[in-house]
NUDO-946021 format. One record per residue (C-alpha): residue number from 1; residue in three letters; x, y, z. Coordinates in Angstrom, 1 decimal. Example, Ala and Ser with C-alpha at 12.3 -4.5 7.8 and 13.67 -1.06 7.14 Angstrom:
<recs>
num:residu:X:Y:Z
1:ALA:12.3:-4.5:7.8
2:SER:13.7:-1.1:7.1
</recs>
This chain:
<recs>
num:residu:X:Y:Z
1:UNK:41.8:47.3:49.1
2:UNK:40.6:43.9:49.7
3:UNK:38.1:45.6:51.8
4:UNK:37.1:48.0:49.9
5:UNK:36.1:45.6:47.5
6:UNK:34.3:42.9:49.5
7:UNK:32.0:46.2:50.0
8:UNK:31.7:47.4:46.9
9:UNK:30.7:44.2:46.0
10:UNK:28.2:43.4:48.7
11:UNK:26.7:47.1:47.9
12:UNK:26.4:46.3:44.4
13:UNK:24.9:42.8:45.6
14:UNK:22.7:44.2:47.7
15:UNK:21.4:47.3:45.4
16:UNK:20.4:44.3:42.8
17:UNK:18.8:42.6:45.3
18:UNK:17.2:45.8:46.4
19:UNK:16.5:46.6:42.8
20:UNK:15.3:43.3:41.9
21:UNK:12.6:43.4:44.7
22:UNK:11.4:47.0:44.4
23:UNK:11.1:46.0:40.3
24:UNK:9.0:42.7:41.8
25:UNK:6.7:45.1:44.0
26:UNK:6.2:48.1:41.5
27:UNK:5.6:45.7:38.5
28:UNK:2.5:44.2:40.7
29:UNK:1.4:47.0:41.8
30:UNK:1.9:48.6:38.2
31:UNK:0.1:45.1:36.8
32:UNK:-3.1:45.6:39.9
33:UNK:-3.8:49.5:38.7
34:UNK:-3.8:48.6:35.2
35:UNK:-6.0:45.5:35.9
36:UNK:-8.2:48.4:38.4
37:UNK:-8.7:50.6:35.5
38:UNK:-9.3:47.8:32.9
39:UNK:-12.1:46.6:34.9
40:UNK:-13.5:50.0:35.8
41:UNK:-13.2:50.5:32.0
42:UNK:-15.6:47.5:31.1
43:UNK:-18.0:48.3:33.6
44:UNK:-18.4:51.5:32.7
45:UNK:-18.8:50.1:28.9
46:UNK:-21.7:47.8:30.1
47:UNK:-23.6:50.8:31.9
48:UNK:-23.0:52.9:29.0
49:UNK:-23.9:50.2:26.7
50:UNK:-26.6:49.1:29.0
51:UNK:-28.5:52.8:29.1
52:UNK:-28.2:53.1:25.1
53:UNK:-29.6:50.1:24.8
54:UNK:-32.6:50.8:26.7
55:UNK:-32.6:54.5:25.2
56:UNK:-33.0:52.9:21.8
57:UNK:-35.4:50.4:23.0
58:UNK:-37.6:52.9:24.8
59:UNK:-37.5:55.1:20.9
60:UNK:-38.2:52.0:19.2
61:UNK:-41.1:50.3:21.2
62:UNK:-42.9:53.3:23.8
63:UNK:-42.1:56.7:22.6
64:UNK:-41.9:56.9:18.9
65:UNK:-45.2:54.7:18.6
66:UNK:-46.3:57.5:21.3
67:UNK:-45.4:60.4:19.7
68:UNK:-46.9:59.1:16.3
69:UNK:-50.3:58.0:17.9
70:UNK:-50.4:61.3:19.5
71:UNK:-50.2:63.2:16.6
72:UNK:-52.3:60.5:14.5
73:UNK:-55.3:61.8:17.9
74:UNK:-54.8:65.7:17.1
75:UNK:-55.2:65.4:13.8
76:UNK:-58.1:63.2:14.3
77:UNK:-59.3:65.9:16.5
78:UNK:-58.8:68.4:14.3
79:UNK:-61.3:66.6:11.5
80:UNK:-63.7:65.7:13.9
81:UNK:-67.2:67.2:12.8
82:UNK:-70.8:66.3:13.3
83:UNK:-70.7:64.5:10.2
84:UNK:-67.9:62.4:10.9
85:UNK:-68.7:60.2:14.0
86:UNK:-66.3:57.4:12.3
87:UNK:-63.2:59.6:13.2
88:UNK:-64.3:59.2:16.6
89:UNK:-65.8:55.3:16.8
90:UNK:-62.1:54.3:14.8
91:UNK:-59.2:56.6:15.0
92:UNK:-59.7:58.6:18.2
93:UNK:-60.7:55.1:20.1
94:UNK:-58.5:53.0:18.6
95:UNK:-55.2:55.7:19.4
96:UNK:-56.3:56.5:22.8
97:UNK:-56.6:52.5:23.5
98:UNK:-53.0:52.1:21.7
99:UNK:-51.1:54.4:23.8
100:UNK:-52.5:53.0:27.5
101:UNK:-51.7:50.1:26.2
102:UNK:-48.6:50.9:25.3
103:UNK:-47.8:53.0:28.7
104:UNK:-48.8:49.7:30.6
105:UNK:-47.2:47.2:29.1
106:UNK:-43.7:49.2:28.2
107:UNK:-44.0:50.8:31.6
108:UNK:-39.9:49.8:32.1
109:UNK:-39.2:51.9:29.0
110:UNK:-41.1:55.2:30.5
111:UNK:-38.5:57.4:31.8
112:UNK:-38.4:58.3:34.9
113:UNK:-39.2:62.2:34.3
114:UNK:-42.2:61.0:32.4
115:UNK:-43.8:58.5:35.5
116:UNK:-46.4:61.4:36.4
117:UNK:-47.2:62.3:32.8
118:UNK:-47.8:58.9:31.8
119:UNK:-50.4:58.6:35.1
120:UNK:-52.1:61.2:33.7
121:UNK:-52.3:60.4:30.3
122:UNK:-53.6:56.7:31.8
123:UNK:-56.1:58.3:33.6
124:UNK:-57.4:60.0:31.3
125:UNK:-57.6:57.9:28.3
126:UNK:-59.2:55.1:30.9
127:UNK:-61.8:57.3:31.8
128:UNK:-62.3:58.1:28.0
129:UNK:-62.4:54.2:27.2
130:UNK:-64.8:53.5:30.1
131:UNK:-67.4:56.3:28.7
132:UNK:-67.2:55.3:25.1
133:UNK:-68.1:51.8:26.1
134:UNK:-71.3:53.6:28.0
135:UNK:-72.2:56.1:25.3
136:UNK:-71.1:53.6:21.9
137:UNK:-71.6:50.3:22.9
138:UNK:-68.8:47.5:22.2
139:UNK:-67.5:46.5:18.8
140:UNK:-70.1:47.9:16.4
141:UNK:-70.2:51.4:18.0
142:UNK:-73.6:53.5:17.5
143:UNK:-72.2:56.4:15.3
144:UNK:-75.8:58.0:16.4
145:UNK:-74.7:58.8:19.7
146:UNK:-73.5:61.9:21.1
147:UNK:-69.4:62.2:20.6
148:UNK:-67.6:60.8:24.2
149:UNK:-65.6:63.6:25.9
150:UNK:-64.6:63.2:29.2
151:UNK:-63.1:66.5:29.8
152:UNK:-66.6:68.1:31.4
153:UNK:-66.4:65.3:33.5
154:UNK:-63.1:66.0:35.3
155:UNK:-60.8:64.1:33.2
156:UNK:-59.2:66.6:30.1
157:UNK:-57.1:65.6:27.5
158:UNK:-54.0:66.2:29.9
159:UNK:-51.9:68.3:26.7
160:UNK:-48.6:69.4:29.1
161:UNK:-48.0:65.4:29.6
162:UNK:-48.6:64.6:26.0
163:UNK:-46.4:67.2:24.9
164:UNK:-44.1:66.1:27.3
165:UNK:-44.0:62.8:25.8
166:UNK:-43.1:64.7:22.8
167:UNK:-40.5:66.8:23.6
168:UNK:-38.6:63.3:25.2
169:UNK:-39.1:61.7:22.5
170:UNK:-37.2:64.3:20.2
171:UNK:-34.3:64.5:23.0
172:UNK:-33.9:61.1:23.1
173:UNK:-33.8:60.4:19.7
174:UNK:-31.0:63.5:19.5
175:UNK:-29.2:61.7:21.9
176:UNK:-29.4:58.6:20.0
177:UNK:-29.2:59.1:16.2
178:UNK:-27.7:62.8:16.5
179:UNK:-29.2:65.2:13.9
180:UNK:-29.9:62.9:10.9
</recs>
């Protein structure tokens, strides 16, 4: 009996033991995996947070000032007559100038999609600016000279990329504000 007891007691010992150290290993394995996922977790939060941020700094500062100067050009276009060279010397200079400018400086904010679009747009509005200053003349444009279009010349208004610009803009805002 004695026996019997000096092993059920060493058993019982030694499954504490045994018990005890398993409940050691699993609890730091248990504390690593949580600390794993919790660090996963915040990384993930700072891309996330990261990408909206640009997002809504791309609306704000490239493509909604974009998307409105574009549409402030077409209508522009749209008015432009014979009789109304300011449309021209003004709004149609002044926009075209506004949105290189804009697809220089905020080149970060261009999506990537958009890289060859935005070339394009570039291109052609720096071809534009360049004849304006050969057919107007510098700040007090001659409103006597012939309208600047720099399509004949190679260089079109490049529509598909502007509308692109467009249609991103519209997405991204979706994606950003949801349907408001």
């Amino acid at each position: 009996m004695e026996t019997f007891l000096t092993a059920l007691l060493s058993a019982t010992v030694m499954g504490a033991i045994i018990s005890a150290l398993l409940n050691l290993l699993l609890k730091s394995k248990l504390e690593k995996i949580t600390n794993d996922i919790k660090n996963q977790s915040e990384q993930i939060s700072i891309i996330f947070k990261s990408q909206y941020t640009w997002r809504e700094q791309s609306l704000a500062e490239l493509l909604g000032p974009v998307n409105m100067l574009l549409n402030r050009t077409d209508t522009a276009f749209n008015r432009l007559t014979a009789n109304n060279k300011f449309v021209e010397a003004k709004i149609l200079k002044e926009s075209n100038e506004k949105i290189r400018d804009l697809l220089l400086l905020k080149g970060h904010l261009i999506p990537l999609e958009l890289i060859p679009d935005a070339n394009k747009l570039v291109e052609h509005f720096d071809r534009y600016l360049e004849e304006y200053e050969k057919i107007r003349g510098g700040q007090n444009p001659d409103l006597d000279a012939p309208f600047v279009f720099v399509g004949p010349k190679g260089y079109p208004f490049p529509r598909s990329s502007a509308d692109q610009f467009q249609v991103k803009y519209k997405e991204m805002w979706l994606e950003v504000y949801g349907n408001r």
